[in-house]
N, C-alpha and C positions, 0 to 999 in steps of 0.2 A: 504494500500500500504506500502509496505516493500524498504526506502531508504536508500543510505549510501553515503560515498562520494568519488568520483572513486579514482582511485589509483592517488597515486602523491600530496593528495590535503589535508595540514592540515586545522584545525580551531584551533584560538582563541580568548578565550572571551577579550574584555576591556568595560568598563566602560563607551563607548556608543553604546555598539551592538558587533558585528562582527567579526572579520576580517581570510577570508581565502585563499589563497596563492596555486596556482597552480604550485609547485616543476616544473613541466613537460615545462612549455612554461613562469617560471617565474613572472605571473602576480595577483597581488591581489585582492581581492575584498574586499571591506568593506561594511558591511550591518549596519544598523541605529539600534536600539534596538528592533523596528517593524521587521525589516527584520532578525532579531536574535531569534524572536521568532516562525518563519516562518521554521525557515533551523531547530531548536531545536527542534519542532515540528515533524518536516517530519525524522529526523535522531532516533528520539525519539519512532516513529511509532505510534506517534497523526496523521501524515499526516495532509491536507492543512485543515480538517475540524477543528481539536482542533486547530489550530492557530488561523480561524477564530472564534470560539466561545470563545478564551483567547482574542484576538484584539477587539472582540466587547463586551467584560467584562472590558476591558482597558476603550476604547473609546467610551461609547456609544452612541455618536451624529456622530460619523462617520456614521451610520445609515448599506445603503443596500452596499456601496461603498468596506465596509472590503473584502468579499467574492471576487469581479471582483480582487481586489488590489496584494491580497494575490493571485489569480492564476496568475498573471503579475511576480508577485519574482518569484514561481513555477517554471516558465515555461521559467525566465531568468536564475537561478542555471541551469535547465537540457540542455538548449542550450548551455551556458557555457562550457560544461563540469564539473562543479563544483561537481553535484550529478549525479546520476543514479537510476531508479526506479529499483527495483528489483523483484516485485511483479508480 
């Protein structure tokens, strides 16, 4: 899958994850450094798979958890508005 992030919407990194900023309706998000590797991934065009095989390279006693976790940010950025699939 082929993502990016819809018009109006920067990113920048800091020093615990995240943070992106919706120009359009003013509103930020900030993602944790889990959730920075999730939106990197998918902008990246690893998609949600390389996120989870990097999170569970990370974390490995998070166990089967990473896979559900990481489509829950997924599918919170595309509700958002933050991203758009392009694919």
């Amino acid at each position: 899958m082929a993502w990016s992030l819809n018009d109006g919407v920067t990113v920048a990194e800091t020093p615990d994850g995240v943070v992106l900023l919706d120009e359009r309706e003013g509103r930020y998000w900030q993602l944790n450094d889990t959730g920075g590797v999730v939106l990197r991934s998918l902008l990246e065009g690893g998609g949600a798979e390389r996120a989870v095989a990097e999170l569970r390279r990370r974390y490995p006693s998070a166990g089967d958890v990473v896979a559900a976790d990481v489509q829950k940010v997924v599918g919170r950025l595309k509700a958002s508005g933050m991203v758009r699939d392009e694919s």
